[in-house]
N, C-alpha and C positions, 0 to 999 in steps of 0.2 A: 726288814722294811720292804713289802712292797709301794709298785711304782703306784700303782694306781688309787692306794694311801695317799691324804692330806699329811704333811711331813713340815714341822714349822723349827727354821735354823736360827738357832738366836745368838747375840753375844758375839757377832764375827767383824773385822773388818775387811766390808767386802768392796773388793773393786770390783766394776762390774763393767768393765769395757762401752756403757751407755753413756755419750754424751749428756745427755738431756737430766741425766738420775747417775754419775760416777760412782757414787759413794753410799753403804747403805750398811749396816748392822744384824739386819734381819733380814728370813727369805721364807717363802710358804711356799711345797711342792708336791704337786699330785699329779698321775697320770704321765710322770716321766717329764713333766715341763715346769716351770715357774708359774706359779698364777697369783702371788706378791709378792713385794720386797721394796724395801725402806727403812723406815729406824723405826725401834718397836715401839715407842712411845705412841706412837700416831698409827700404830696397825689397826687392821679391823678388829671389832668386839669379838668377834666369833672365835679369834686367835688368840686372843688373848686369853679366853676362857678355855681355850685347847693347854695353854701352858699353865696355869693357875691348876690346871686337873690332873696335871702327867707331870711330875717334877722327870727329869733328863736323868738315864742310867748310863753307864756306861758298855754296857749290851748291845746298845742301838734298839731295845726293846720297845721303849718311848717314843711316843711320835713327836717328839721333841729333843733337838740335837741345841749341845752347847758347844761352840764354836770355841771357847777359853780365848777368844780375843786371839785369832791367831788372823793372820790376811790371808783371806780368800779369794783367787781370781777367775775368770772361766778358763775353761780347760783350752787347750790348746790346740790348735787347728794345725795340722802341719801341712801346709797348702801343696808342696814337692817332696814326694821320697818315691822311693822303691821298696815300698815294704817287704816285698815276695824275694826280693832279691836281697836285699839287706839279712833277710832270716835266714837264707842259704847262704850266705857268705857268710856268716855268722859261725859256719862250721868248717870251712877254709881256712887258710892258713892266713892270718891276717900282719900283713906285710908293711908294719908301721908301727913305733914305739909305741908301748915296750919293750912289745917280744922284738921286733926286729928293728935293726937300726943302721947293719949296712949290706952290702951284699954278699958279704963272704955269712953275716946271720941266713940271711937268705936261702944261701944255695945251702946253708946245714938245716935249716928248718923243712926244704924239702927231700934233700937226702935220709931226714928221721920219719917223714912220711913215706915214704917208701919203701921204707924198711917195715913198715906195715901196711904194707898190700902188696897185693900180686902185679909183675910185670903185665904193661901194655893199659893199664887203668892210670884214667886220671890222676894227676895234680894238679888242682887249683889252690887259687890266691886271691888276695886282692888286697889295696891300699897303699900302692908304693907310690913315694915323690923324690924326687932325682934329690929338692933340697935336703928333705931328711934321712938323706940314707948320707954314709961317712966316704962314699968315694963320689959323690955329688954328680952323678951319672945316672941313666937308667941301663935294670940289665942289661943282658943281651942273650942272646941263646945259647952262647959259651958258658956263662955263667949261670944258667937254668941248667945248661948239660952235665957241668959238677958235681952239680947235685944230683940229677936224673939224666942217667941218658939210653933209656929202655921202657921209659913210659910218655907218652905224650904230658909236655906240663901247659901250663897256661895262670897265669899270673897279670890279675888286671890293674890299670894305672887307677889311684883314689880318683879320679874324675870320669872314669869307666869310659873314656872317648879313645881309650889310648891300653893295649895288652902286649904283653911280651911273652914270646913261646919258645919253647926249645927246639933242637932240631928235626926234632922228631914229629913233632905238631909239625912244621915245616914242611915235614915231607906225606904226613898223611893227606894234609891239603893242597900238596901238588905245587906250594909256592917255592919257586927256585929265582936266579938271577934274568930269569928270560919272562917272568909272569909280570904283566902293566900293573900298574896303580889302579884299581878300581877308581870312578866318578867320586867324586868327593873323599877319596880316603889315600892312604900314602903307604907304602910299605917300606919302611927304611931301609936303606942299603950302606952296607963300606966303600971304602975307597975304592975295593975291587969290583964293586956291584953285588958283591952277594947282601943279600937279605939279613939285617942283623937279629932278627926275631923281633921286632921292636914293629906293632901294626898300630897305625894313626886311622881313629876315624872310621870309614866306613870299609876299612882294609883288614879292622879288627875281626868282621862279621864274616870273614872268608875262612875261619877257625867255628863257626857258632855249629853248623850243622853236623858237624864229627864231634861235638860233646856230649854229653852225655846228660838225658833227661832226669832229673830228678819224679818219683810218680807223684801223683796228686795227693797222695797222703804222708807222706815224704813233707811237701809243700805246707800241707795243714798243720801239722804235727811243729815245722818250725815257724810258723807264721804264729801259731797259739803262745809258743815261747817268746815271740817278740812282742805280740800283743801283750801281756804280762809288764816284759820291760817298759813298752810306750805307757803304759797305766801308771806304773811307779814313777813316770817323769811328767804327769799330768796331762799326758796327750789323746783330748778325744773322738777327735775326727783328723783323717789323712786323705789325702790323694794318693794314690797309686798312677805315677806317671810313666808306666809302661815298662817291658820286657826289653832284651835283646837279640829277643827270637818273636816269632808268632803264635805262644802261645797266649792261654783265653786264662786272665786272673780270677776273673770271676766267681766259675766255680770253683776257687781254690777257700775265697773270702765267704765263699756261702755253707760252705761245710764247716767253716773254720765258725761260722757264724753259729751254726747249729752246734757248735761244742761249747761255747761263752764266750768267741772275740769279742770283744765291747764297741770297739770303735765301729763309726761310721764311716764308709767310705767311698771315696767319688773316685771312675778307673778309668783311666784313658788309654786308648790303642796307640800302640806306635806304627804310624803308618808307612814306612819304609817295608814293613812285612805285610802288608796288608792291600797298599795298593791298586797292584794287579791281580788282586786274588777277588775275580770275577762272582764269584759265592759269597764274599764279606759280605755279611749282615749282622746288623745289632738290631736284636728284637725289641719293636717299641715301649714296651713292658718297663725294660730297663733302662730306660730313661728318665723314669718314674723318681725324681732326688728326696720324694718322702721315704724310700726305702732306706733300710740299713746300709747296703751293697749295691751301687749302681752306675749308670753305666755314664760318664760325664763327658764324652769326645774322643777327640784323635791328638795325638803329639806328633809335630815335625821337628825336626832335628836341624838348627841353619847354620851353626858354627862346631867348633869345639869348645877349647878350655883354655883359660889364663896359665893355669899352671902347667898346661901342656904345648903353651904357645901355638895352639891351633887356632884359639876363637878369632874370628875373623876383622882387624880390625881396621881404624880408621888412618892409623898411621902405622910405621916402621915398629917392631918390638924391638925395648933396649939393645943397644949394641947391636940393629942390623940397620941396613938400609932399603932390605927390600923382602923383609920376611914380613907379610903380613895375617898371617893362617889360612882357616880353609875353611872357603864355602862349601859345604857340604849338602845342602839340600839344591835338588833340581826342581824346576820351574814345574816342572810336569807331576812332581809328588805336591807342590804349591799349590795346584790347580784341583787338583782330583782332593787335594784334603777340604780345601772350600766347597767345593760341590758338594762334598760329602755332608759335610757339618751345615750348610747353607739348607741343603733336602731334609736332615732329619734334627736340625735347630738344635742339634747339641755345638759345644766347645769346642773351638779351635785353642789348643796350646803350638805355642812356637818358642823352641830352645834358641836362644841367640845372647850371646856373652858382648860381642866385639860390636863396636859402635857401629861399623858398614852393617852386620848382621842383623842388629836392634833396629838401621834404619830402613830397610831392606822388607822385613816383616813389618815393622808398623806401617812404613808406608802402600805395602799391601794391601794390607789389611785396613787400610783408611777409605779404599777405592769402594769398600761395601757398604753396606746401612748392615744393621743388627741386627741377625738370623735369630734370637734366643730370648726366651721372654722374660719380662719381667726387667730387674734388674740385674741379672745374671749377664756379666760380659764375655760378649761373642768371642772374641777372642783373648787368650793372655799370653803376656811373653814371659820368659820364663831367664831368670838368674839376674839381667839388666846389669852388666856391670859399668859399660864404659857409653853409657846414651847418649846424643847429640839436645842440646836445646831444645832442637828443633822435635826429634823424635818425643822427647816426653811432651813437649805441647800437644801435638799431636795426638797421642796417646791420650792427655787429659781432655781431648775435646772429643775425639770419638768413642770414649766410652772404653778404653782398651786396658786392662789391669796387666800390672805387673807382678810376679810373683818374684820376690828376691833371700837369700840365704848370702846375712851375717855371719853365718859360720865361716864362711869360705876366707874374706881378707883376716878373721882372726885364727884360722888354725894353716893357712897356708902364705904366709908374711915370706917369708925365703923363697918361695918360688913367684910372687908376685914383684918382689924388689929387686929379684934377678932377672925377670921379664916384660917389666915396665919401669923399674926405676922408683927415686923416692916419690919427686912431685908428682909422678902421671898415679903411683899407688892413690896417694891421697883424695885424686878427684874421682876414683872409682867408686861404686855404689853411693850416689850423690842423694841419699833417702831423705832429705830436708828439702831438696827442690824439687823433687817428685812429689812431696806432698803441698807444697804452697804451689807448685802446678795443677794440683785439683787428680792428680792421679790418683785412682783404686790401686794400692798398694796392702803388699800379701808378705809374713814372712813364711818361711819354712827352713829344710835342710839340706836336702838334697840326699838325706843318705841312703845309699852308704857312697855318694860321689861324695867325700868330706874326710879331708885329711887327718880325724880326729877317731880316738880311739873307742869313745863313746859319741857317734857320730848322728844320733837322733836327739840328744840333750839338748831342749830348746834356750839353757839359761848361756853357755856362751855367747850363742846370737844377741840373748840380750844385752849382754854387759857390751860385746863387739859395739849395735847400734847407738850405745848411751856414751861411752870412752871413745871410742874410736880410736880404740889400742890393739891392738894384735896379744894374742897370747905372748909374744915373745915383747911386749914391749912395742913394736913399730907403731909408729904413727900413723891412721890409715884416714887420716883430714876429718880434724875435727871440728870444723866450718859445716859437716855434714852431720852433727850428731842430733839426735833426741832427747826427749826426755822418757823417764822411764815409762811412763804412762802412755804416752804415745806408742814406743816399744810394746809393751803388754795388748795394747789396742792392733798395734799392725800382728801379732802372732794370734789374733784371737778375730773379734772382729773385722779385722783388712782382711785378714788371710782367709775366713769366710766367705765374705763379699766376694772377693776376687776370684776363688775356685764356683761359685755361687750354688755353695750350704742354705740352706733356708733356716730360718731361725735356730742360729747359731751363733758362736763367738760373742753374747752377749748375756748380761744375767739382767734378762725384762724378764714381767710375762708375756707367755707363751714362746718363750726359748726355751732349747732344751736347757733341762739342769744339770749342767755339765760342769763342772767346778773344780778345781783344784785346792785345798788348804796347805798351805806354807810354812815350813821350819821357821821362815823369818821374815820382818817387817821389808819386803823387797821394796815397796815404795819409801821406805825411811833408814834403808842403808845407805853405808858408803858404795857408792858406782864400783868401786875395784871387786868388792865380796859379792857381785850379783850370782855371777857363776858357783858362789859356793850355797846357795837356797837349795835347797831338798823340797820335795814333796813328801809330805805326811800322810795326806790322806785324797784320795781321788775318787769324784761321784760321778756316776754316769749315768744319767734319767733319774737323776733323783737320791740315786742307790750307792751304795759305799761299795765302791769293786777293789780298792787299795787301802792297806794301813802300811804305814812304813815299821 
């Protein structure tokens, strides 16, 4: 099939994330976009006569596809991940059940890595949480060193705000009991002062410049293998919300693009590396968001993480009195990131978990008028877990989208009922008053910051927003839930809007035709089986790039 082919889909039931037209049967597509769609009864003549002439093969030869009545949605917009980083840890040691489950798994699964490679070379990791591992702690360098103690290791926390290294990373980076806490970051210490290898926050980054770069085809090579995954999970557009270094994704996504990535995608800089680097430029070009690959803003960093008790919050975290996390972003990267994005009218994202840090940025960010045109909003905050009233009114009246990831209270329930408790869990991600607040509301995943083994799968997020149950069962307040529908609309069209996709997340004409088909009637299941929907078959402009 090509794109630029008239292409007429019939026999489906399609949801089409379009208030105005939900619901539709049939679709007509050429040139990679929708140019109808309704129930076939009432199509044009002209389409009619295109199926009456090409009875449907199962080739895809015919320009006539039979949908056998299966549900159709559009595809999936993941508004927050890491793709470039998600693909490279992909090939780490992924430090969360299955394979590992506590820390003595741990320190064996990097002592069998090391036993195939040569001394002084990396060990990395990534995905560990204090609740899921069986000594309900996080490591430490002692228990990295059991496993290695003649290679630097580095092992990052599932919410990547938080790394634990051994002693030997330790001492390449010069951090002893005499080195301060970096501006927003924390390096934890023993009783004795010394360093326990456990880096918080922007303490993490005092390890980044002694690792080791992977090269650019390296990058492509695993970026094509995740693009692949994100296809078979119906996902057609991503944000790439930035490095933990200063390199440029870019060209990573444009070569990957010149081999068949599919997805589109919108890249944001992290501006803590970027700042003071007097030479930043983003060439106007790529600002261009009709591209495949381009270039969508800056990301500031304002808190941490629930499950890392960093995110900055409004009150005491359970069982303390005076732990409240860590502001992490300074007023001077605040200021320089506005300018920045204010000069060349692209996107401000701003990471902020903890209610001080949600209110912190929006009220910022409320001080501007809107740098970005169209409807595309100036700025977005990004996770929203614990907002004030006040903040999301706010937010709904200046225009400010929120970007949130459902994953998070359903694959990390133990470390949020150990760090906030039952009742405060419940009122977090409050996604039913954020939208009768008139909020632009996005989901996504955040992965691979996602305590989950397949940590891009958009169908847990769903089943999380509609139960508002935890994988394990907890209750995460369900005063706050949705309907599926709703759900399917915030992962497609919200989560468009919000990153600001241009005709996308919706199946009208002149959207892209981007679509997902469904193992199962996900509008007409029970809520509990949402997470177990497969994708079948996944199109993108039009085209079949997936069969299951």
């Amino acid at each position: 099939m090509k794109q630029s082919e008239k292409h007429i889909f019939i026999n489906g039931k399609i949801f089409t994330s379009d208030e105005t037209c939900p619901y539709a049967d049939s679709m007509v597509t050429e040139g990679g976009r929708i140019v109808w769609i309704g129930e076939k009864d009432s199509m044009p003549q002209e389409y009619a006569e295109m199926i009456a002439a090409h009875p449907c093969t199962e080739n895809g030869s015919s320009p006539v596809t039979d949908l056998k009545n299966r549900r159709v949605i559009p595809g999936f917009v993941d508004a927050h991940m890491h793709p470039v980083m998600l693909a490279d840890f992909r090939k780490k040691i992924t430090a969360m059940p299955p394979e590992i489950n506590s820390i003595e798994d741990l320190t064996a699964a990097i002592k069998e890595r090391r036993e195939h490679q040569a001394p002084g070379e990396w060990i990395e990791g990534w995905g560990y949480d204090e609740q899921g591992l069986l000594e309900k702690r996080s490591p430490t360098r002692y228990d990295l060193d059991r496993g290695c103690s003649d290679s630097p290791v580095s092992i990052m926390r599932t919410c990547a705000h938080i790394r634990c290294v051994n002693s030997m990373a330790l001492k390449m980076a010069g951090i002893d009991r005499n080195t301060p806490d970096p501006l927003g970051g924390e390096i934890e210490r023993d009783e004795n002062g010394e360093p326990t290898g456990v880096l918080k926050e922007n303490a993490r980054n005092l390890i980044v410049p002694l690792m080791p770069q992977e090269s650019v085809e390296q990058h492509v090579d695993n970026l094509l293998e995740l693009g692949e995954v994100l296809i078979s999970q119906g996902i057609t557009t991503i944000c790439d919300m930035g490095n933990l270094d200063s390199s440029d994704n870019i060209p990573v996504y444009e070569a990957a693009a010149e081999r068949g990535f599919h997805q589109r995608v919108g890249v944001y800089y992290m501006w803590d590396f970027f700042a003071d680097d007097k030479d930043f430029h983003i060439p106007e070009e790529l600002f261009d968001r009709n591209r495949q690959i381009f270039a969508a803003g800056l990301k500031l960093i304002g808190d941490g993480s629930i499950s890392g008790r960093t995110a900055w919050m409004n009150r005491p975290y359970y069982g303390s009195d005076n732990e409240y996390g860590i502001s992490v972003c300074s007023d001077h990267l605040v200021e320089t990131a506005i300018s920045f994005c204010r000069e060349n009218h692209c996107q401000l994202s701003m990471h902020a978990m903890g209610g001080r840090a949600i209110s912190r940025m929006v009220d910022r960010a409320c001080q501007e008028t809107s740098w970005t045109s169209g409807d595309i909003p100036y700025v977005r905050v990004e996770h929203v877990t614990d907002p004030s009233e006040e903040s999301i009114r706010k937010a709904a009246e200046h225009g400010i989208s929120f970007v949130s990831q459902p994953i998070f209270p359903y694959a990390e329930s133990k470390s949020y009922l150990t760090n906030l408790g039952k009742e405060w869990l419940k009122e977090c991600y409050p996604y039913k008053d954020m939208l009768e607040a008139g909020v632009c509301l996005g989901f996504s995943t955040d992965a691979p910051a996602t305590y989950w083994s397949d940590p891009s799968d958009p169908f847990p997020g769903l089943k999380l927003s509609v139960t508002r149950t935890a994988a394990d069962g907890t209750d995460c307040g369900k005063a706050q839930a949705v309907d599926i529908e709703t759900a399917i609309r915030l992962y497609t069209i919200g989560a468009a809007q919000a990153a600001g996709f241009p005709d996308t997340g919706m199946l009208a004409p002149g959207y892209h035709a981007d679509f997902a088909v469904l193992s199962d009637d996900i509008l007409n299941i029970p809520a509990d089986d949402i997470d177990k929907v497969k994708v079948v078959q996944t199109y993108a402009g039009g085209r079949c790039v997936y069969n299951r």
